[in-house]
MARFI-610958 format. One line per field, with one value per residue (C-alpha): residue in three letters; x negated, y, z. Coordinates in nm, 2 decimals. Each point is the difference from the previous one (the first is absolute). Layout:
aa	c(ALA, ...) .
px	c(X, ...) .
py	c(Y, ...) .
pz	c(Z, ...) .
//
This chain:
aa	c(UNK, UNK, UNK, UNK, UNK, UNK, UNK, UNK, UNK, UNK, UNK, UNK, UNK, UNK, UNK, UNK, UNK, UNK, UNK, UNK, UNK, UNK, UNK, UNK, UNK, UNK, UNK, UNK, UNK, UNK, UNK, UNK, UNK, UNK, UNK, UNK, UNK, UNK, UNK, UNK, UNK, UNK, UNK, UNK, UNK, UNK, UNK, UNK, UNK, UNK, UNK, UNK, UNK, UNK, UNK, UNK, UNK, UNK, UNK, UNK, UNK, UNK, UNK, UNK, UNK, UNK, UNK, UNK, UNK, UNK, UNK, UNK, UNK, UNK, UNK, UNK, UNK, UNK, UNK, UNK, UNK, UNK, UNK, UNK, UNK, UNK, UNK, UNK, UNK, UNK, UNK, UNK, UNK, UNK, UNK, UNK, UNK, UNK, UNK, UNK, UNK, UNK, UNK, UNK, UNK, UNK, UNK, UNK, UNK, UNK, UNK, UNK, UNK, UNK, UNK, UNK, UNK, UNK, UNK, UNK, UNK, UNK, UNK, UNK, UNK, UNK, UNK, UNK, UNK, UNK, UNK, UNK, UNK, UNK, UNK, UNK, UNK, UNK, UNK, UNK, UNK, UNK, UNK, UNK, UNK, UNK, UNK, UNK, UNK, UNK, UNK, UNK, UNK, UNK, UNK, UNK, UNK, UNK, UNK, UNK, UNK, UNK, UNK, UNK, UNK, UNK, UNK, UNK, UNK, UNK, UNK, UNK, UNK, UNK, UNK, UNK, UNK, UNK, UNK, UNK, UNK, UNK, UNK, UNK, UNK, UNK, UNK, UNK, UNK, UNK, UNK, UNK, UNK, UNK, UNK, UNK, UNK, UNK, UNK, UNK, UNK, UNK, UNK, UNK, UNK, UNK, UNK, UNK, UNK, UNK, UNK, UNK, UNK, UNK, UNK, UNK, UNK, UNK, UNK, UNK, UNK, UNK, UNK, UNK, UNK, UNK, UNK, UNK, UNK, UNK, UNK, UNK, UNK, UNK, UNK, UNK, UNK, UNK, UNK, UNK, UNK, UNK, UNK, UNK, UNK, UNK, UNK, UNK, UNK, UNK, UNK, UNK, UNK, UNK, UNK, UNK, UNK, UNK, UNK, UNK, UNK, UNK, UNK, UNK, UNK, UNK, UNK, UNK, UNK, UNK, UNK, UNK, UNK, UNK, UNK, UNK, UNK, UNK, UNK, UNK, UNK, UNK, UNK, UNK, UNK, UNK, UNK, UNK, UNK, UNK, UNK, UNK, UNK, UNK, UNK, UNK, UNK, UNK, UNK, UNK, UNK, UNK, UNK, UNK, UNK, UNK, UNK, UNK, UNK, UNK, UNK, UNK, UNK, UNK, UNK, UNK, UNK, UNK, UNK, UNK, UNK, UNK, UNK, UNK, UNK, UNK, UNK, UNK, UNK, UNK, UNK, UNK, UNK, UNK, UNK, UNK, UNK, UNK, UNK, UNK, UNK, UNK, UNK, UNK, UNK, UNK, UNK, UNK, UNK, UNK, UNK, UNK, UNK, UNK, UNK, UNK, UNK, UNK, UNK, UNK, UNK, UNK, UNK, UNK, UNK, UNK, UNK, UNK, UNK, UNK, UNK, UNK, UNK, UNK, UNK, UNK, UNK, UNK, UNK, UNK, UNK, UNK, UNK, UNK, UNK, UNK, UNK, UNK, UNK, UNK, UNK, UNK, UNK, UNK, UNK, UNK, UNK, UNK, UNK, UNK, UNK, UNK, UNK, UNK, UNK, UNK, UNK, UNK, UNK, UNK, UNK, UNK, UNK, UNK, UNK, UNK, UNK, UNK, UNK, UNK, UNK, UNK, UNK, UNK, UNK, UNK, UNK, UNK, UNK, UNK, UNK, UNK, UNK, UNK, UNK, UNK, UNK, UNK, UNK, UNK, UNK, UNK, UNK, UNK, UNK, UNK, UNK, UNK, UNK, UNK, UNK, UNK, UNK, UNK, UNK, UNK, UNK, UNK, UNK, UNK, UNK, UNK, UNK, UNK, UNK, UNK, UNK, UNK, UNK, UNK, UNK, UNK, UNK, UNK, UNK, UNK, UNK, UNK, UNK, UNK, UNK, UNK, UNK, UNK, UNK, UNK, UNK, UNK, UNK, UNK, UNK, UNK, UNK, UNK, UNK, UNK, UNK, UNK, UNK, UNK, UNK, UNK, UNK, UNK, UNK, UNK, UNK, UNK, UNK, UNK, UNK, UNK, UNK, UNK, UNK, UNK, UNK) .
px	c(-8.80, -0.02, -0.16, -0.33, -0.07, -0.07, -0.32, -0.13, 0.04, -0.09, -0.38, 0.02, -0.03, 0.23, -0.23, -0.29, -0.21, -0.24, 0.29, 0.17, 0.06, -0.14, 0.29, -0.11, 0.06, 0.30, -0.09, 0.13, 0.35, 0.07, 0.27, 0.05, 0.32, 0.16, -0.06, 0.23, -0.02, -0.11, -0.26, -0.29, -0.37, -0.32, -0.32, -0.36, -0.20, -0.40, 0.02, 0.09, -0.24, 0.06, -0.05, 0.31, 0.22, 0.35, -0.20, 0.07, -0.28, -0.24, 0.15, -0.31, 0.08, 0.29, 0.14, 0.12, 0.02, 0.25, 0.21, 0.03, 0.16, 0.25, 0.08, -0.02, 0.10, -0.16, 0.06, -0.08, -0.10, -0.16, 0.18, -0.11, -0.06, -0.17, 0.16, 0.13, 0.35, 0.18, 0.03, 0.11, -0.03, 0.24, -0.14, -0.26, -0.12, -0.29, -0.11, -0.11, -0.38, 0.08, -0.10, 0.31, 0.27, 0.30, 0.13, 0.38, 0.07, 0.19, 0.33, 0.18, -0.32, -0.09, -0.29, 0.06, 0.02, 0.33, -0.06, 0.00, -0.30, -0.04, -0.25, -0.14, -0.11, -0.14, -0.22, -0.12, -0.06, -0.19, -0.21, -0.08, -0.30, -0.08, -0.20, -0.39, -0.01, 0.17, -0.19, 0.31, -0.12, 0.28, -0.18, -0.18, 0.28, 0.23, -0.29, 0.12, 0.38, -0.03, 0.37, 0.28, 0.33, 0.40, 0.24, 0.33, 0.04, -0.03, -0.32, -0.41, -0.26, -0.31, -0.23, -0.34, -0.39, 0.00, 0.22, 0.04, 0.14, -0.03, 0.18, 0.28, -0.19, -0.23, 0.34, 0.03, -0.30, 0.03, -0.13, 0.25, 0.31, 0.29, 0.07, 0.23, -0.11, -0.08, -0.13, -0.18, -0.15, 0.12, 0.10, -0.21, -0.05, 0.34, 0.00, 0.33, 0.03, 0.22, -0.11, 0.17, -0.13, 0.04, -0.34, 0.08, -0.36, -0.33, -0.29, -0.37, -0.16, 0.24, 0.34, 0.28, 0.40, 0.27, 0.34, 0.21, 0.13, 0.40, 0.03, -0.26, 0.10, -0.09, 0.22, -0.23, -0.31, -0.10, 0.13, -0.14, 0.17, -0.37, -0.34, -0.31, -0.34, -0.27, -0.40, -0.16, -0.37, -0.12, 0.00, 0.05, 0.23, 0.22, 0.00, 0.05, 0.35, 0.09, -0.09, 0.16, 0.34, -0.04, 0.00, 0.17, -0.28, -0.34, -0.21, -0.35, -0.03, -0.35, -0.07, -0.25, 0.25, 0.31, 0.02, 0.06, 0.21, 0.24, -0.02, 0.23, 0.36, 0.21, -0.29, -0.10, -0.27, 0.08, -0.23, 0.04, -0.30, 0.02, -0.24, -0.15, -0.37, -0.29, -0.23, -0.34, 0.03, -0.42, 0.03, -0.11, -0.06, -0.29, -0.31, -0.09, 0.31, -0.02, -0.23, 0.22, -0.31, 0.06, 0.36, -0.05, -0.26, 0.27, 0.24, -0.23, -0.13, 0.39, 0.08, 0.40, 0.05, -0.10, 0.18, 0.36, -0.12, -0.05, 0.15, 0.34, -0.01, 0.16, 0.25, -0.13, -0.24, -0.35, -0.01, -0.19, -0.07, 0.30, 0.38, 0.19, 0.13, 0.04, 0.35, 0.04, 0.09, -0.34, -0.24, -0.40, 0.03, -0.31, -0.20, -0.32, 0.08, -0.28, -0.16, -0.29, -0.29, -0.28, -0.22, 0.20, 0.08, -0.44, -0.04, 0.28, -0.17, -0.34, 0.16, 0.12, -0.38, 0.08, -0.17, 0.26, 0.30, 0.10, 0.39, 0.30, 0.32, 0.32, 0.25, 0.32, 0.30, 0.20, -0.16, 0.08, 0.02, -0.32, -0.19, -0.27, -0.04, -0.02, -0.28, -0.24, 0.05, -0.10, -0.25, -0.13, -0.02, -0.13, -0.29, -0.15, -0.01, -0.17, 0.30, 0.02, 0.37, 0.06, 0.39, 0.16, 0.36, 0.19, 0.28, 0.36, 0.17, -0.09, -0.18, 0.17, -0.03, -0.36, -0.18, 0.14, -0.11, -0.23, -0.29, -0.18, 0.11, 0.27, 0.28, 0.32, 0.33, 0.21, 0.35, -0.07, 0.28, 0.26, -0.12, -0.41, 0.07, 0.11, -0.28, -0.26, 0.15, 0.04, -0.35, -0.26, 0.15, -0.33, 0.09, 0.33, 0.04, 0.01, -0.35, -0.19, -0.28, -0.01, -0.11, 0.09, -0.07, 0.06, 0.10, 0.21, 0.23, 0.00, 0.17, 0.25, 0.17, 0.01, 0.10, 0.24, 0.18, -0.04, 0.29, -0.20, -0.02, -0.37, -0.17, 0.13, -0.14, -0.33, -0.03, 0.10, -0.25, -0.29, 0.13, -0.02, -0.41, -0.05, 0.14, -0.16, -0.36, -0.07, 0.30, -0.07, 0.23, -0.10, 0.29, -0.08, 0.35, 0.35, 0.19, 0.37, 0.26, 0.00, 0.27, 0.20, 0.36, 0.21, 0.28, 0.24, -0.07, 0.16, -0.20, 0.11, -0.13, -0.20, -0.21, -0.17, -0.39, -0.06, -0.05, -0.04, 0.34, 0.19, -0.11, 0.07, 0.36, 0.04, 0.21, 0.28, -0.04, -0.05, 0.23, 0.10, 0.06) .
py	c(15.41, -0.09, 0.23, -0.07, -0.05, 0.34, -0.19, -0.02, 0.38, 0.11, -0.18, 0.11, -0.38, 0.09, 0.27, -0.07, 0.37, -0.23, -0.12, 0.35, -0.04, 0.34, 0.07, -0.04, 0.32, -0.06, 0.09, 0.36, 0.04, -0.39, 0.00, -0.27, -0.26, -0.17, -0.39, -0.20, -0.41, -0.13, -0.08, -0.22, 0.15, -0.17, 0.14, -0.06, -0.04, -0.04, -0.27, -0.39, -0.31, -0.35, -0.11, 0.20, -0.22, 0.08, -0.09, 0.32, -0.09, 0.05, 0.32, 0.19, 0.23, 0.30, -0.30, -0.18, 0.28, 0.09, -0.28, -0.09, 0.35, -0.07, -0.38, -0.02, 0.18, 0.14, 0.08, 0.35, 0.23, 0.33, 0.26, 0.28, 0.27, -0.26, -0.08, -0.35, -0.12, -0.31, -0.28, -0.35, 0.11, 0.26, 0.14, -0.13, 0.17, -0.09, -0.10, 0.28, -0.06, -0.11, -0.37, -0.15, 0.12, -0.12, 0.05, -0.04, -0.20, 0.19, -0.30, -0.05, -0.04, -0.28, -0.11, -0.08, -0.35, 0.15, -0.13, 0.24, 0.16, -0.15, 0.10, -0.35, 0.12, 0.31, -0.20, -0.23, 0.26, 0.19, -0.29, -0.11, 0.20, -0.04, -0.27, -0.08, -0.21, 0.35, 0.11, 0.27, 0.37, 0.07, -0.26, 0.30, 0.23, -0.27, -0.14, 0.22, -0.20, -0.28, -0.08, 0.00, -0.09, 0.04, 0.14, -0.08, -0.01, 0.37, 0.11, -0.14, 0.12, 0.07, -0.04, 0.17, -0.10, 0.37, 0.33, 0.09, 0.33, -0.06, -0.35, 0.10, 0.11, -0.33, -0.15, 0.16, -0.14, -0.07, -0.42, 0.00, -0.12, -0.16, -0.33, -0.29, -0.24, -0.38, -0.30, 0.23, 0.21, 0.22, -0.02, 0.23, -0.21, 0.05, 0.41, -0.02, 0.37, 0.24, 0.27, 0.23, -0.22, -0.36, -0.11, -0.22, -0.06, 0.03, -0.02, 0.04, 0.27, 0.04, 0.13, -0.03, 0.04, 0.14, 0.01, 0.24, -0.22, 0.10, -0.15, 0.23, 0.18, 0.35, 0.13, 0.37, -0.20, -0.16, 0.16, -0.20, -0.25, -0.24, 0.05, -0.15, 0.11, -0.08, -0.05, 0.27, -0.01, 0.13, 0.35, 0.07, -0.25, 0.15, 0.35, -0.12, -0.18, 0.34, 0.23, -0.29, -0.02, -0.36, 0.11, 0.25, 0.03, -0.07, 0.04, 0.06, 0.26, 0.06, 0.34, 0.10, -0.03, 0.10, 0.33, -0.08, -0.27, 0.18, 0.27, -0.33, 0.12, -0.18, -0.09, 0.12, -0.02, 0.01, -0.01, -0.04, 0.02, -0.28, -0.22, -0.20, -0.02, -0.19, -0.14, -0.20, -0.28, -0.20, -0.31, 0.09, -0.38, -0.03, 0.21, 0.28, 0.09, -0.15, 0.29, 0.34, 0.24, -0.17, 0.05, 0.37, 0.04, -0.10, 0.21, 0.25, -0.07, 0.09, 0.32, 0.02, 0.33, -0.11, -0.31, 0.19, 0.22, -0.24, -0.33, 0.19, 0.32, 0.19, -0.24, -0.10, 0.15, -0.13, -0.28, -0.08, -0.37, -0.05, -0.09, 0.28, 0.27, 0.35, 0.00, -0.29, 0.08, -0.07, 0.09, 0.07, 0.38, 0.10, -0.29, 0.14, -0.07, -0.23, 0.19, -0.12, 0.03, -0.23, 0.08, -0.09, -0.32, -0.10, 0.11, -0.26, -0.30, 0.13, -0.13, -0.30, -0.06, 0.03, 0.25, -0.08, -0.21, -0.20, -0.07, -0.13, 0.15, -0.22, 0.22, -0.02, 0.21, -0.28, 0.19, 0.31, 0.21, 0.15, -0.25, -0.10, 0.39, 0.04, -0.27, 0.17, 0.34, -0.16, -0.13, 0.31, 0.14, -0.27, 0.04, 0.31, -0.21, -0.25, -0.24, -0.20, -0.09, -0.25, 0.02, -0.30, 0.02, -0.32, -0.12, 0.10, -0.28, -0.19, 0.30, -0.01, -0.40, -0.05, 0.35, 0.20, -0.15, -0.24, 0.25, 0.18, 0.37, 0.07, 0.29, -0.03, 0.21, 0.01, 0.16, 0.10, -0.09, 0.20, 0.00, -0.04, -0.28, -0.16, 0.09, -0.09, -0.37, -0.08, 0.09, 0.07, -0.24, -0.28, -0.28, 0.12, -0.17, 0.30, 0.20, -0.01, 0.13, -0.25, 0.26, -0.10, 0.25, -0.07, 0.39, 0.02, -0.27, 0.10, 0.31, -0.15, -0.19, 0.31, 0.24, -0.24, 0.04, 0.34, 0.19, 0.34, 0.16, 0.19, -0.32, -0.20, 0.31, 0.00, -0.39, 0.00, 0.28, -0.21, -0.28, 0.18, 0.14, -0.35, -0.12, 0.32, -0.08, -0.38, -0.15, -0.17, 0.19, 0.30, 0.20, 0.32, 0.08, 0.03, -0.06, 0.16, -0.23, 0.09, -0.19, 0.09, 0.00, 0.01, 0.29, -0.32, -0.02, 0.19, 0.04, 0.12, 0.34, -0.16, -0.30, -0.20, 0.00, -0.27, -0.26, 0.14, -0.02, 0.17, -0.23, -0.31, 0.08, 0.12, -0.31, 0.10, 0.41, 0.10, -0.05, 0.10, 0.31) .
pz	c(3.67, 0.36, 0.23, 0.13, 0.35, 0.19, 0.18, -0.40, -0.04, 0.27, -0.04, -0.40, -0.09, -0.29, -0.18, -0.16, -0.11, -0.18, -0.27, -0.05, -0.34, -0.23, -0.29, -0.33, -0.17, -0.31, -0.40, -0.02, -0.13, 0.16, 0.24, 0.22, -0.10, 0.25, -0.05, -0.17, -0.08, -0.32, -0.26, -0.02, 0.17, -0.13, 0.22, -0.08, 0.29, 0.05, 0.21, -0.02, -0.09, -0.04, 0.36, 0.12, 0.13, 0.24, 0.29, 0.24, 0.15, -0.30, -0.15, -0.06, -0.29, -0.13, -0.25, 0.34, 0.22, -0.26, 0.00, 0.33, 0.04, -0.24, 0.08, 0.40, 0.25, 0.34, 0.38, -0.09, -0.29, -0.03, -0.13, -0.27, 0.25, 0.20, 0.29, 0.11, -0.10, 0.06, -0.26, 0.07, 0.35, 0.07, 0.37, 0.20, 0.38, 0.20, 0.36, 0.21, -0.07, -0.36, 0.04, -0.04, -0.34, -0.08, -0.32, -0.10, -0.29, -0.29, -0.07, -0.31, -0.21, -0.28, -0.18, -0.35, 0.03, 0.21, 0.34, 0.28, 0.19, 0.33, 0.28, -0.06, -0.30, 0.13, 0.23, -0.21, -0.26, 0.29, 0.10, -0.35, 0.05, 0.37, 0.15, 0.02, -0.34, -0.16, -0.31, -0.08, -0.08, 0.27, 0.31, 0.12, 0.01, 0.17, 0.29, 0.23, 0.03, 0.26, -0.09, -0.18, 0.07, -0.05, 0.26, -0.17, -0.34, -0.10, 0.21, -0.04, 0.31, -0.08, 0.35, -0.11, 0.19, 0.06, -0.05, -0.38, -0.02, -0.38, -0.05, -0.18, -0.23, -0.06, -0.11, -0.29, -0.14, -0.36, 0.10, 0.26, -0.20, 0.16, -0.21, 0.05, 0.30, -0.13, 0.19, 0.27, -0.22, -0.25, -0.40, -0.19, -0.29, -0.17, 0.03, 0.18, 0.15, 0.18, -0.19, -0.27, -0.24, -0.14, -0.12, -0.36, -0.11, 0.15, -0.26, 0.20, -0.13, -0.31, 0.10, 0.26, -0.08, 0.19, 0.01, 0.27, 0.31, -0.03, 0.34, 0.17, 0.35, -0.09, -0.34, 0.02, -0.11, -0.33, -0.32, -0.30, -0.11, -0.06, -0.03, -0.13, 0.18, -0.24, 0.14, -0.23, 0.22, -0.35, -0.03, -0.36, 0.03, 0.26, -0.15, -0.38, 0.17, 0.11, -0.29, -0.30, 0.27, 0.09, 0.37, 0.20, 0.24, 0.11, 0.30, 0.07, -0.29, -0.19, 0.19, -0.25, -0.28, 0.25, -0.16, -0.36, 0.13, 0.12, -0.33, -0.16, -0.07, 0.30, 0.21, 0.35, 0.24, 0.37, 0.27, 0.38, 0.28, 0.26, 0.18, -0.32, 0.00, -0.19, 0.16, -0.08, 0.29, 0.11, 0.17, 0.35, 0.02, -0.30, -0.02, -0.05, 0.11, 0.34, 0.08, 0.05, -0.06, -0.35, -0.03, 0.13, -0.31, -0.20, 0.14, -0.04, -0.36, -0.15, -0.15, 0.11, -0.13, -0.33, 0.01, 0.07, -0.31, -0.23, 0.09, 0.14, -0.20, 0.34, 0.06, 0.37, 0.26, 0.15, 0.23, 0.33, 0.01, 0.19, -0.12, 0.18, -0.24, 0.10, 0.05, 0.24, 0.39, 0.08, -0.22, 0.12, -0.07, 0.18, -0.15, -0.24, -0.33, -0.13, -0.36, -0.27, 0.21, -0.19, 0.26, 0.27, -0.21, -0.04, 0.38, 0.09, -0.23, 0.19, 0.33, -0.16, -0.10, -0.34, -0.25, -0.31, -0.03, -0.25, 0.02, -0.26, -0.01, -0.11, -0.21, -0.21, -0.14, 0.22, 0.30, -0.09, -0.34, -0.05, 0.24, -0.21, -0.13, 0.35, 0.06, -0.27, 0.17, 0.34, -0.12, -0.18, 0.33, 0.19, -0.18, 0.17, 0.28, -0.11, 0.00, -0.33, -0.03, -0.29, -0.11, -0.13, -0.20, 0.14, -0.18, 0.08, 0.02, 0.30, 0.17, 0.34, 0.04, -0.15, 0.05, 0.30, 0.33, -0.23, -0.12, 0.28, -0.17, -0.13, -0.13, 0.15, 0.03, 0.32, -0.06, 0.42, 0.30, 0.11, 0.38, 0.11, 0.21, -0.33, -0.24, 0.28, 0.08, -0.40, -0.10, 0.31, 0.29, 0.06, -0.15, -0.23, -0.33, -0.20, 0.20, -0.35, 0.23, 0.27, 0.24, 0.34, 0.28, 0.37, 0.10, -0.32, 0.10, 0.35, -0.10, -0.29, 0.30, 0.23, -0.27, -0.08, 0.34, 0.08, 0.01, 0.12, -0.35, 0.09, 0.18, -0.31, -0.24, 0.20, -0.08, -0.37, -0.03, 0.13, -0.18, -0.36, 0.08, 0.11, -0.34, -0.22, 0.19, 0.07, -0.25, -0.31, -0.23, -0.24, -0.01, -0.22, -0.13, 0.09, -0.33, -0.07, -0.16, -0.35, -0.24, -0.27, -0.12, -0.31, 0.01, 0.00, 0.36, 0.30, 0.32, 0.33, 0.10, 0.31, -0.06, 0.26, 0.01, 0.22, -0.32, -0.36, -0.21, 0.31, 0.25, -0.24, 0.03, -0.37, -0.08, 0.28, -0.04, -0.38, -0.29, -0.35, -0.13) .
//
């Protein structure tokens, strides 16, 4: 690979502490083989619904997420012990104050269709989802460029609002796909990738097909011959696959039943900690909830402890209303950890006015597996604070497009960012497509641009700090667990002995980095 620039080591820009990947521990008596080429993978994942469509702008889910790891290629990709590693771009360095990057264009690549990657197609891939009229998941994480533009035909500079000493990381967003330039936009519509994988059918919330791209740059990635990924969102039907051998692997494992799962002659559970969380998001914008003394009640009114017992069954920790897990760079250490307190909850509804509340809660195993469980045990505990919570089981098929963002409350899952600056823009930035709160807050934006730019590590610590207690304590996210990535494999399947944690399924990369035994 080529070297990095010494100005990007020397500020860290290529290390990320919050994606240091956790090895899953190996079945005793299994040794480690080294990969070899061949066979055909089917997975089972939780995730896909018919409104998926190859719109890189609408992926929303691990079904797409999924794919467009496979089928396109990236600027940059994180690796499994988390730091930052060069893709279709092979080296990239940055102005002094990190306003301006240029990133050098890896040659020699082809998308499937076999024409060759061009920095035109960079850019217009890039600015697919810039622009005022953007409705992309990726426009908040991409307002920043004022421009982009070609110097020669190998190199694309990036001239930033601000300093980002983060950028290079953005670019690896899993939206951020570099496809084929066409008539001043870009072609998404026909699948055509530069990824390790040729896409051959695409069935919305049914199955996708895959056959290995034997033209791909890299030869030390992606061993199966093809794959189909299957939406499973049912959970009996995803573990049934598994046991009866029509799959090879599932994700988002039943952790109540995880145990005995894995008792079944040639199946594993593996487990890694990273920065997924669930969360119960309230429409800042639509009372109650435009009253914080009432969010606080409910923040208040949660039992997480019992949630991480029951709903995760130890696989994941508390949370603390705000999206930063424990491992990233700049995790609030010092900030008090927010416990079942009903009568801090009825004190809080008191200054709202309010001696009860009556409130309903939007929940589905699309959110998250146990979500609805997970409803009925908040609102068990609500109730000691005089908050009636009324749980109601949406279907899940269509959840993301017709429930998130549309009911007022609602369960959620957020696989997290690799980088705060990242998680922050995607899901809290006023005004960002994907802020399932619609909590805007002057102070909070003020420091997301200065954070942003700061290249002194304790004035940018001091500001993400503030930023997550302004988050846990006036946001419009319940966040009471941090939840592990739990999936599960047949013994037909070889993983490496690091695995990324940034994404669940080794950072979405399990296309390129797993293979038959």
């Amino acid at each position: 690979m080529t070297p990095r620039s010494t100005d990007q080591t020397r500020r860290g820009f290529l290390k990320s502490t919050a994606a240091t990947a956790l090895a899953a521990t190996l079945p005793a008596g299994r040794a480690l083989a080294a990969p070899k080429k061949g066979g055909h993978l089917r997975i089972g994942r939780a995730h896909g619904q018919t409104t998926d469509t190859l719109n890189p702008a609408t992926y929303e889910n691990g079904f797409t997420a999924g794919l467009s790891s496979g089928v396109h290629g990236r600027l940059t990709e994180v690796g499994a012990d988390g730091t930052l590693v060069p893709e279709l771009a092979e080296s990239w360095e940055a102005s002094a104050d990190a306003t301006e990057w240029r990133f050098k264009i890896r040659q020699g690549v082809t998308f499937h269709s076999g024409k060759d990657l061009t920095v035109e197609d960079v850019i217009a891939s890039i600015n697919f989802h810039r622009g005022p009229d953007s409705t992309s998941a990726a426009g908040p994480i991409v307002a920043p460029i004022t421009e982009v533009s070609a110097d020669g035909n190998d190199t694309v500079v990036f001239k930033l609002s601000g300093g980002n000493a983060d950028f290079p990381f953005i670019l690896g967003d899993y939206h951020l796909n570099i496809c084929p330039a066409k008539d001043d936009t870009i072609d998404w519509q026909s699948g055509d990738g530069c990824g390790s994988y040729v896409l051959k059918n695409f069935s919305p919330g049914v199955s996708a097909a895959f056959e290995r791209n034997p033209n791909h740059w890299r030869d030390t990635v992606a061993f199966f011959d093809s794959i189909e990924m299957l939406a499973l969102v049912d959970q009996n039907a995803r573990t049934t696959a598994l046991v009866s051998g029509d799959v090879d692997i599932v994700d988002r494992v039943d952790l109540k039943t995880a145990g005995l799962l894995g008792r079944n002659p040639g199946v594993s559970i593996r487990t890694i900690a990273g920065n997924q969380h669930y969360t119960f998001a309230m429409s800042t914008n639509q009372d109650p909830f435009t009253d914080n003394h009432v969010r606080q009640a409910l923040k208040y009114a949660i039992n997480r402890e019992e949630l991480v017992e029951k709903i995760l069954f130890g696989y994941g920790s508390v949370g603390n209303d705000h999206p930063i897990g424990q491992g990233q760079r700049y995790f609030n250490s010092e900030l008090a950890q927010k416990t079942y307190d009903p009568d801090k909850a009825k004190w809080h509804l008191e200054q709202a006015g309010l001696s009860e509340l009556s409130v309903t809660l939007s929940a589905a195993d699309a959110a998250f597996g146990g979500a609805v469980d997970a409803g009925t045990l908040y609102q068990n505990s609500a109730k000691a604070a005089g908050i009636d919570l009324k749980v109601i089981r949406e279907p899940n098929d269509g959840y993301w497009s017709d429930v998130w963002m549309k009911k007022p409350f609602s369960a959620v899952y957020w696989s997290g960012r690799p980088v705060e600056d990242q998680m922050f823009s995607t899901a809290y930035s006023c005004g960002a497509d994907w802020n399932d709160s619609f909590w805007c807050n002057d102070r909070f934006e003020e420091l997301m641009v200065a954070a942003r730019a700061e290249l002194d590590e304790n004035k940018r610590r001091e500001m993400y700090w503030e930023m997550q207690d302004l988050v846990s304590n006036q946001g419009g996210v319940v966040i009471p667990m941090f939840a592990n990535f739990v999936f599960a494999v047949s013994d037909k399947i070889v993983l490496p002995d690091q695995m990324a944690s940034n994404w669940d399924l080794d950072g979405e990369r399990w296309m390129e980095r797993w293979s038959m035994a």
